[in-house]
Backbone as CSV, one residue per row, in Angstrom:
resi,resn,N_x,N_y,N_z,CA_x,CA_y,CA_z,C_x,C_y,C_z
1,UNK,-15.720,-155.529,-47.247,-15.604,-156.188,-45.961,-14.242,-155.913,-45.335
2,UNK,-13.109,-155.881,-46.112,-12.074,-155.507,-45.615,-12.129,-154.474,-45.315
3,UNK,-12.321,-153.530,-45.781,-12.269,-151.986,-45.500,-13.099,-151.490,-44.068
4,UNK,-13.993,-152.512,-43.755,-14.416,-152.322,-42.587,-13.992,-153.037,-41.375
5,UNK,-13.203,-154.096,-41.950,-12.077,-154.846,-40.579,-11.035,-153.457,-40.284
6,UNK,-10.575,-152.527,-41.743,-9.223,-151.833,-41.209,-9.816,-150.897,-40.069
7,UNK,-11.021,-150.380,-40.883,-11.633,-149.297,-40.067,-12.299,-149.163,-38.601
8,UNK,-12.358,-150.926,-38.646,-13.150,-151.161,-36.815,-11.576,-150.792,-36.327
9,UNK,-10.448,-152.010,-36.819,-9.499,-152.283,-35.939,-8.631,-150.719,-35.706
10,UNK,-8.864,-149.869,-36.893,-8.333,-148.420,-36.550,-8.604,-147.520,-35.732
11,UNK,-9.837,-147.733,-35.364,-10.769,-147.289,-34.143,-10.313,-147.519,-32.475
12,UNK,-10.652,-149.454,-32.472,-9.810,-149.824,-31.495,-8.786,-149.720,-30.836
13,UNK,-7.692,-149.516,-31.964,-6.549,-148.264,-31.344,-6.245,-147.450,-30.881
14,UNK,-7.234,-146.338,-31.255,-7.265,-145.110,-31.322,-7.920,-145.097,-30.005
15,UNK,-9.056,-146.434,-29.774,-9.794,-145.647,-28.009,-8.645,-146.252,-27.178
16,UNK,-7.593,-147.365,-27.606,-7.025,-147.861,-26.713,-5.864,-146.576,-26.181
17,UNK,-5.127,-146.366,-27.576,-4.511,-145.112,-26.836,-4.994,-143.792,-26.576
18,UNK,-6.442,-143.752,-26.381,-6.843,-142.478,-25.312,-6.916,-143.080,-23.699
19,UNK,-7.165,-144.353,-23.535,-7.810,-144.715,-22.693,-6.447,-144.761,-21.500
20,UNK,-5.295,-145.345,-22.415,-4.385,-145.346,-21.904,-3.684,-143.919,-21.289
21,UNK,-3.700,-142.815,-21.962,-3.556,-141.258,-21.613,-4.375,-140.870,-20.804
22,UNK,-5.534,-141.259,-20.683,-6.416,-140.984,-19.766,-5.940,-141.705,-18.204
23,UNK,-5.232,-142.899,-18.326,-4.542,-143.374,-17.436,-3.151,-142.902,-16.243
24,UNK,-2.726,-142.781,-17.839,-0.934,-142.083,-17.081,-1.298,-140.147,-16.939
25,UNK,-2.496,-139.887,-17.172,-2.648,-138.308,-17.092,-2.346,-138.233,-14.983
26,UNK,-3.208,-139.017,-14.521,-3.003,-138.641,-12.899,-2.406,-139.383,-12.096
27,UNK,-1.114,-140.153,-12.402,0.074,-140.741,-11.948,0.185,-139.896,-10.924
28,UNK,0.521,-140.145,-9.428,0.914,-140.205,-8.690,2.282,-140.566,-8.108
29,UNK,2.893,-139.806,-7.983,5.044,-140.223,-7.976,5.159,-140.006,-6.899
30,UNK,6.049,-140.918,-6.020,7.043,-139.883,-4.909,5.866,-140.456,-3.798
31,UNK,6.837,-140.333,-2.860,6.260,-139.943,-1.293,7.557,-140.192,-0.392
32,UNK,7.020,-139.413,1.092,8.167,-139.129,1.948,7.433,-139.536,3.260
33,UNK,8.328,-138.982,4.170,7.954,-139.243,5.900,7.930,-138.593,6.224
34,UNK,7.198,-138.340,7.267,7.215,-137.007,8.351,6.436,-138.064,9.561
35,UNK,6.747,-137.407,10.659,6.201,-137.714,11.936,5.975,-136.637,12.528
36,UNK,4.892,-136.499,13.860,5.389,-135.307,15.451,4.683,-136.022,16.295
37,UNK,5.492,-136.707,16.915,5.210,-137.060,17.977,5.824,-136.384,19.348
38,UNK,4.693,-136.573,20.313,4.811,-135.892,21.431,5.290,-136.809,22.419
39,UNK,6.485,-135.922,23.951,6.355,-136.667,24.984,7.710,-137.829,24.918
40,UNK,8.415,-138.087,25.922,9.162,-139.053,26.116,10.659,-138.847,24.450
41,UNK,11.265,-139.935,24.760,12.589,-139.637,23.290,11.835,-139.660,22.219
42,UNK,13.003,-138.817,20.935,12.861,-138.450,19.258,12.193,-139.798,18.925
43,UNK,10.820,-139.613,18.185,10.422,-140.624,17.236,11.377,-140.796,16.344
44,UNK,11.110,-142.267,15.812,11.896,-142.887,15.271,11.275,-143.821,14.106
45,UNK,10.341,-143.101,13.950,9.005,-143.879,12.957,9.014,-143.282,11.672
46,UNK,9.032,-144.235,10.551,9.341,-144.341,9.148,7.719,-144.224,8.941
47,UNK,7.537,-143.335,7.977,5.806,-142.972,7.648,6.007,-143.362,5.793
48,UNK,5.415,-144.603,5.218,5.819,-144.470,3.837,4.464,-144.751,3.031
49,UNK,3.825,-143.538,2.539,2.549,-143.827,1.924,2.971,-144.375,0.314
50,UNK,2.399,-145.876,0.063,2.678,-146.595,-1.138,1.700,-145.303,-2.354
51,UNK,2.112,-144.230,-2.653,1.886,-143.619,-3.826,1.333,-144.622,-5.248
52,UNK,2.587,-145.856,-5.191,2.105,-145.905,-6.312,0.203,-146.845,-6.703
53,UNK,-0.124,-147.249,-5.562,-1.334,-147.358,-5.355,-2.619,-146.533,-5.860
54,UNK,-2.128,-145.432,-5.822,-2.996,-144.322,-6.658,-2.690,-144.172,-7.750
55,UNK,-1.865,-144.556,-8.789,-1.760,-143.999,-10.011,-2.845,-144.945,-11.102
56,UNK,-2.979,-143.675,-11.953,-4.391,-143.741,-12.809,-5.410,-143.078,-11.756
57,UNK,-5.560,-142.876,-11.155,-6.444,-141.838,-10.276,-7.452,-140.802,-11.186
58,UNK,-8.552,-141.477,-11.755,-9.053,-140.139,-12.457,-10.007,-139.027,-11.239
59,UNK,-10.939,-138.119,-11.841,-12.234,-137.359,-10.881,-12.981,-138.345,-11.231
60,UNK,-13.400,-138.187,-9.752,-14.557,-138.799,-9.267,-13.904,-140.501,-8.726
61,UNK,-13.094,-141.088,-8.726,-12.406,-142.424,-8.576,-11.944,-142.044,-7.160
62,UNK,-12.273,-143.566,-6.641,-11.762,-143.480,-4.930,-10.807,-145.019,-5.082
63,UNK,-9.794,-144.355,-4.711,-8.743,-145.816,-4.796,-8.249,-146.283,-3.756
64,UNK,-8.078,-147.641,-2.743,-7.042,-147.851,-1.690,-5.721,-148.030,-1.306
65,UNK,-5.215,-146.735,-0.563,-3.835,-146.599,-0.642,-3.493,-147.289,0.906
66,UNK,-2.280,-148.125,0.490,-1.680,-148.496,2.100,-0.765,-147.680,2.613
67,UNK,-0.528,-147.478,3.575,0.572,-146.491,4.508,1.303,-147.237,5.272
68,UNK,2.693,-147.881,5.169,3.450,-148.455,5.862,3.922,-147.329,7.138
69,UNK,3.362,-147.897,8.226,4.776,-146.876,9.404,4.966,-148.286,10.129
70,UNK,6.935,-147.644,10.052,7.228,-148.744,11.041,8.064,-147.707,12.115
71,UNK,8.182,-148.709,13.325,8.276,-148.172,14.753,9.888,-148.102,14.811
72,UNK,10.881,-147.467,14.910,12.356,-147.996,15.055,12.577,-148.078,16.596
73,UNK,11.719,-147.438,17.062,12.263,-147.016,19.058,12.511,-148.188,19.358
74,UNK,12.742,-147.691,20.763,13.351,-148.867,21.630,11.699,-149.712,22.393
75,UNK,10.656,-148.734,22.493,9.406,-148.742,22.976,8.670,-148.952,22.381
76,UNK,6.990,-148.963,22.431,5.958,-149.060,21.794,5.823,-147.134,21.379
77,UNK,4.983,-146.966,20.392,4.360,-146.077,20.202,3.150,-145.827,20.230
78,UNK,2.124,-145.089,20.424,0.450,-144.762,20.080,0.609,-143.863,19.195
79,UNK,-0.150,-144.104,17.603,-0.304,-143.259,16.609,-1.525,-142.703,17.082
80,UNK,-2.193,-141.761,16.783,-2.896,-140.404,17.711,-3.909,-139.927,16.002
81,UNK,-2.941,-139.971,15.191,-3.632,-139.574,13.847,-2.633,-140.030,12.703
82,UNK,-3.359,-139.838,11.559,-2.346,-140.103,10.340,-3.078,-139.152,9.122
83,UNK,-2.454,-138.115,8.561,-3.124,-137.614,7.837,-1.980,-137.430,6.064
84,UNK,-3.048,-136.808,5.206,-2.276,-137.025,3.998,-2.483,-135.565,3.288
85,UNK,-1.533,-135.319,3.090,-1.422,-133.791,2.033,-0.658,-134.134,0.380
86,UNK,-1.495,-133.289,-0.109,-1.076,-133.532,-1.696,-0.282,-132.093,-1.877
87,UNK,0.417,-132.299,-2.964,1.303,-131.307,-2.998,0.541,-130.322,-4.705
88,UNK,-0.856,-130.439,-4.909,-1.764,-130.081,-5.424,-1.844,-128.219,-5.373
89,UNK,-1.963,-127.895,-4.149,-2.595,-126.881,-3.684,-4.495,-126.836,-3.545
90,UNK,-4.564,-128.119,-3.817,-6.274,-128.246,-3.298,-6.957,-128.646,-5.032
91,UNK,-5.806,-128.056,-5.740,-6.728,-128.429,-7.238,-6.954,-129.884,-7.862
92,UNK,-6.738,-130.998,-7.526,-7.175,-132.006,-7.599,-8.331,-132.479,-6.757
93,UNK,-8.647,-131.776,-5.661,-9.961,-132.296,-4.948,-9.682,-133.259,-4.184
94,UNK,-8.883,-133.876,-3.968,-8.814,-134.934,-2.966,-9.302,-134.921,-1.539
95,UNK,-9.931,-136.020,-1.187,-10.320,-136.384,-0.019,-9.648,-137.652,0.431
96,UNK,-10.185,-137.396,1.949,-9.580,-139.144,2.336,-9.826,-139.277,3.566
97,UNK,-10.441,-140.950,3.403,-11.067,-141.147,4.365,-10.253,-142.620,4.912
98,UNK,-10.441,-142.531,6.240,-9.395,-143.446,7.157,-10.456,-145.063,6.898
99,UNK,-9.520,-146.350,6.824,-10.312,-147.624,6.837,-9.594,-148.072,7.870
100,UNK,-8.725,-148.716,8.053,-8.152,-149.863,9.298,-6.504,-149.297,9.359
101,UNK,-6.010,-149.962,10.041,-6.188,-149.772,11.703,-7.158,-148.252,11.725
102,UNK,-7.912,-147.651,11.939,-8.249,-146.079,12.630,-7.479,-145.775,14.132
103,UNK,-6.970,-144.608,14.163,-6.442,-144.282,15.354,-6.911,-144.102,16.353
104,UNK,-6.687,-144.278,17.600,-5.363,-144.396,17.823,-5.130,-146.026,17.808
105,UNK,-3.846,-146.157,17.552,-3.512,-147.741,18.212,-1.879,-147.691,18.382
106,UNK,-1.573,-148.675,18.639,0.173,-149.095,19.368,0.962,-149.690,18.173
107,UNK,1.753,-149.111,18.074,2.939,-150.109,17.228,4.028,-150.421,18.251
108,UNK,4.350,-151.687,17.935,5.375,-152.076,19.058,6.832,-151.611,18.929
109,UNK,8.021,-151.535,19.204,8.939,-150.955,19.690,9.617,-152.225,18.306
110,UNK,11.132,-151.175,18.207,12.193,-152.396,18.041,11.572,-152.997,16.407
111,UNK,11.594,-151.802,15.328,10.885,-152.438,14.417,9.163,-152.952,13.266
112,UNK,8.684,-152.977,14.606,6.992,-153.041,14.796,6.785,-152.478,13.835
113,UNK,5.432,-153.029,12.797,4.957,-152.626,11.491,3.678,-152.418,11.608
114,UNK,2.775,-150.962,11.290,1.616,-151.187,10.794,1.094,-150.713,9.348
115,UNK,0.134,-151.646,8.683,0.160,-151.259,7.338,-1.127,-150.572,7.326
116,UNK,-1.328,-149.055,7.765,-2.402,-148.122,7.553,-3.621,-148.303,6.265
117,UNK,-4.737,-148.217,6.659,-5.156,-147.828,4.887,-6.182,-146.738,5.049
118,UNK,-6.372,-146.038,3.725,-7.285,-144.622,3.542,-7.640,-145.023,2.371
119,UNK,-8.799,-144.722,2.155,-9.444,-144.809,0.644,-8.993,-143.216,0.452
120,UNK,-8.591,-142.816,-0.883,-8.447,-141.445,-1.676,-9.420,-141.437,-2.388
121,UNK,-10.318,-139.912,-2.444,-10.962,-140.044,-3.960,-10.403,-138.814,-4.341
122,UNK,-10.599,-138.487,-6.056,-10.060,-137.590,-6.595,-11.352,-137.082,-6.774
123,UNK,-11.820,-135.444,-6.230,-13.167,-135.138,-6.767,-12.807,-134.191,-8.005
124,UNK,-13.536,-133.072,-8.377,-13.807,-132.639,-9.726,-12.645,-132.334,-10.080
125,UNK,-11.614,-132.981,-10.334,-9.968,-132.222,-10.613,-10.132,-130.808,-11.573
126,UNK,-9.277,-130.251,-11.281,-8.909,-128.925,-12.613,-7.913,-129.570,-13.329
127,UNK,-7.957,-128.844,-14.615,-7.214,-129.002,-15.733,-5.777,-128.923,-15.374
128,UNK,-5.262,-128.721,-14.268,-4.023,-128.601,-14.165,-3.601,-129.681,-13.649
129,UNK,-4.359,-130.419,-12.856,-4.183,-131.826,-12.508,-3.712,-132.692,-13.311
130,UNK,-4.200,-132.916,-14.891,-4.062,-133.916,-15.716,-2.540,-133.795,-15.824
131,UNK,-1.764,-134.700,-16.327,-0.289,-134.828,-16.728,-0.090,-133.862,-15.434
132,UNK,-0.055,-134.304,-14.450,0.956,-133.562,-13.524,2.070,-134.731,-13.204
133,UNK,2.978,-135.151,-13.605,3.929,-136.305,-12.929,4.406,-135.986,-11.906
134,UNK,4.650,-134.673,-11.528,5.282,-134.151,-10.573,4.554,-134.349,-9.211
135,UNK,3.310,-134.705,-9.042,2.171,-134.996,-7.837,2.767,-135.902,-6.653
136,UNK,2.809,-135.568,-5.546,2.805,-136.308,-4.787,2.192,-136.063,-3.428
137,UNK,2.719,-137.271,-2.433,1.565,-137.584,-1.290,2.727,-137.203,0.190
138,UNK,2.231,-136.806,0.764,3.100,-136.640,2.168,1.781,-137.340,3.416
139,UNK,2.417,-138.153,3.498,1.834,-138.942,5.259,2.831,-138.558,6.706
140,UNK,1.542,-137.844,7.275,2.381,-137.229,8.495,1.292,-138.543,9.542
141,UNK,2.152,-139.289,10.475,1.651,-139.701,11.722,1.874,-138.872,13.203
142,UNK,1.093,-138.372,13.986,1.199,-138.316,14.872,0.997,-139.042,16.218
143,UNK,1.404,-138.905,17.356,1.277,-139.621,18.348,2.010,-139.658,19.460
144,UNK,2.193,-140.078,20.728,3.276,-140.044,21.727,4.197,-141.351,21.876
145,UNK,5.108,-140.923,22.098,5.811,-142.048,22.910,5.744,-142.008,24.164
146,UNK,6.232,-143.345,25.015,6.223,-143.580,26.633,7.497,-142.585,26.746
């Protein structure tokens, strides 16, 4: 009877730390800003996709990531689009699809916050995907100013 408590509980381990590797394999690190906005003065808009929202990301898993942009101008802005590039080269499969706000809409001047969201899914990843720590997300907004 003992010998089969060591042997369940040796087991249990063993799926716990795959399950866990299977976890930290598609960590998601890092993200930056970019903007282009058109028309009227230099945007002044902070684009910050919360990365760490996606980590554990396996294939086939669709996860919800938020996208902070905030407005610094003196004005309102209209975001026009918001899109997301992985720094992959396409071999993770990712897609992504827009949930709320959808564009276009206004962020107000002087500060003004909107908290974007996109569902990500990871489709059939390649083997090069797994343990990549190095992965990350770039959120570009576009749009005009007055």
């Amino acid at each position: 009877m003992k010998k089969r408590i060591v042997i369940v509980a040796g087991t249990l381990v063993v799926l716990a730390g795959i399950a866990i590797a299977a976890y930290a394999a598609y960590d998601i690190a890092g993200s930056s800003s970019a903007e282009s906005f058109t028309a009227g003065t230099a945007a002044d808009l902070v684009v910050d996709p919360q990365s760490e929202d996606l980590w554990g990301i396996l294939p086939g898993d669709t996860k919800r990531m938020d996208v902070l942009i905030t407005n610094n101008n003196g004005g309102s802005a209209t975001v026009t689009s918001l899109t997301l590039a992985f720094n992959d080269g396409g071999a993770c499969a990712f897609t992504v699809t827009p949930v709320a706000p959808t564009p276009p809409y206004s962020i107000g001047g002087g500060g003004g916050v909107v908290w974007d969201q996109v569902d990500v899914t990871m489709g059939d990843a390649n083997a090069s995907c797994e343990g990549n720590a190095g992965l990350t997300v770039i959120a570009t907004a576009a749009g005009t100013l007055p």
